[in-house]
Residue frames relative to the residue before (quaternion, step in Angstrom):
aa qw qx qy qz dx dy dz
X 1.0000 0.0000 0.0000 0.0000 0.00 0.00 0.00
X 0.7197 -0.4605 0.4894 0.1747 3.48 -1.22 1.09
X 0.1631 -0.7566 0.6287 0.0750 3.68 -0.09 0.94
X 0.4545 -0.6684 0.5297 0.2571 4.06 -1.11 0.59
X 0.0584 -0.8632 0.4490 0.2233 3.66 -0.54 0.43
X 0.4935 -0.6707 0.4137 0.3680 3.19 -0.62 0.66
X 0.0553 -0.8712 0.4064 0.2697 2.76 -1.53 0.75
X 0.3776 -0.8120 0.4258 0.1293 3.50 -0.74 0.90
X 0.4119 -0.6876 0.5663 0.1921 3.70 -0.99 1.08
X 0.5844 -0.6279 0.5052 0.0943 2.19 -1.76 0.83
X 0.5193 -0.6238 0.3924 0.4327 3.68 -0.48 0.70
X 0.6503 0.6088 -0.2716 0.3642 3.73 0.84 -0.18
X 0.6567 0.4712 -0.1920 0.5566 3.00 1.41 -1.10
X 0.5137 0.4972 -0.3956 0.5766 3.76 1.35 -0.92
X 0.6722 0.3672 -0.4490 0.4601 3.95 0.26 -0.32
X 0.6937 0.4418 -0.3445 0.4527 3.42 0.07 -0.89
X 0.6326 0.2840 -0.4982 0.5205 4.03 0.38 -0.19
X 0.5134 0.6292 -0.4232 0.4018 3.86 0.47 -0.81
X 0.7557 0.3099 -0.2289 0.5296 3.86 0.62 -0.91
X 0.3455 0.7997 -0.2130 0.4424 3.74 1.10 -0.44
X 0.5866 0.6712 0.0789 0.4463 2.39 0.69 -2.40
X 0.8384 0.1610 0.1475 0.4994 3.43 -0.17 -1.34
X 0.5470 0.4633 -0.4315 0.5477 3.62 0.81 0.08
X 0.5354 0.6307 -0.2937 0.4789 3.95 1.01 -0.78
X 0.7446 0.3287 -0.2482 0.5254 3.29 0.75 -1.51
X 0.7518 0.2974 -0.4653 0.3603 3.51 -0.01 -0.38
X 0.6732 0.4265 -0.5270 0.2953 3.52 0.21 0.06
X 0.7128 0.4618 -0.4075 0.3354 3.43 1.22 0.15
X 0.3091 0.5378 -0.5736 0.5349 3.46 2.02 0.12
X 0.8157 0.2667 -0.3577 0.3683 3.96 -0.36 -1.19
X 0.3934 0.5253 -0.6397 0.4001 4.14 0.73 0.23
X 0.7760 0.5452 -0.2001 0.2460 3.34 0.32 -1.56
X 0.5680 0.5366 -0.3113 0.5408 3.62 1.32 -0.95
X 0.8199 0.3032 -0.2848 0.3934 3.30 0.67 -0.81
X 0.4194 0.6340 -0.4031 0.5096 3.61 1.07 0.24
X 0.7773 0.4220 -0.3295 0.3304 3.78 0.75 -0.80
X 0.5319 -0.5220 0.4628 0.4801 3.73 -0.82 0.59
X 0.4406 -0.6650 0.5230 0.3001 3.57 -1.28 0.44
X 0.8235 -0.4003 0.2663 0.3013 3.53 -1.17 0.15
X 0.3758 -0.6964 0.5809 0.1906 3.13 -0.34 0.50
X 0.1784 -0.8368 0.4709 0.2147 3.52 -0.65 1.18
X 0.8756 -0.3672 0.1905 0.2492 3.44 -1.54 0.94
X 0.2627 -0.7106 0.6047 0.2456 3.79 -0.06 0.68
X 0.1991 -0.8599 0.4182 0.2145 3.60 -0.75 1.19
X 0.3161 -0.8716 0.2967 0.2289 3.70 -0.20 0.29
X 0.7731 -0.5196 0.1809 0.3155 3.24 -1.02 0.91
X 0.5354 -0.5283 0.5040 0.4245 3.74 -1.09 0.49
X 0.4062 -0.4374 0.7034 0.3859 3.59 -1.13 -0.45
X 0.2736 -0.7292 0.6256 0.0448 3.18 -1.39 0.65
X 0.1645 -0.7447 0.6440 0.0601 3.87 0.25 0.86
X 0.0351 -0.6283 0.7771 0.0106 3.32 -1.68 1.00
X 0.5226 -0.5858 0.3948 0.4773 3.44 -1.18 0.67
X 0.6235 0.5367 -0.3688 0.4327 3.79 0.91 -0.65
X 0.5677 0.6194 -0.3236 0.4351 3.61 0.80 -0.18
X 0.6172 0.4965 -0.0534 0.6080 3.36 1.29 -1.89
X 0.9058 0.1462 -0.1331 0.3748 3.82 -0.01 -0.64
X 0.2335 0.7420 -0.4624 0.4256 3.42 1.45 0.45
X 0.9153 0.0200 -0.2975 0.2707 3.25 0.09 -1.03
X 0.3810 0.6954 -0.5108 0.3321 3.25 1.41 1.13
X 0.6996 0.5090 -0.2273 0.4470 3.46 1.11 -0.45
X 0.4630 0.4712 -0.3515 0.6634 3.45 2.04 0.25
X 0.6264 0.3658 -0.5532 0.4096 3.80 0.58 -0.46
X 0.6259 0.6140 -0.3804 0.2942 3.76 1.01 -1.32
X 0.6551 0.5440 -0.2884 0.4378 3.61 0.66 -1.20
């Protein structure tokens, strides 16, 4: 009986599926970036508002 031979890659072909490979993934990492909604941009936040009673309070609490 006929024995099966294995078969065995070349070192070329193992490169070429290897890049393949990885050409696949990045177009679905960059399918995917572009598919998501962008960011919402930053809610900015108020100034502080200084009153003189705000500002000199706690000097007149160190004084007392």
């Amino acid at each position: 009986m006929a024995r099966k031979r294995r078969h065995q890659r070349r070192t070329s072909q193992i490169m070429f599926l290897i890049l393949s490979i990885l050409v696949v993934i990045s177009l679905a990492i960059g399918y995917l970036l572009t598919a998501l909604p962008p960011p919402s941009p930053p809610t900015p936040t108020p100034f502080p508002t200084l009153t003189p009673e705000a500002f000199l309070a706690p000097l007149i609490a160190s004084l007392a």
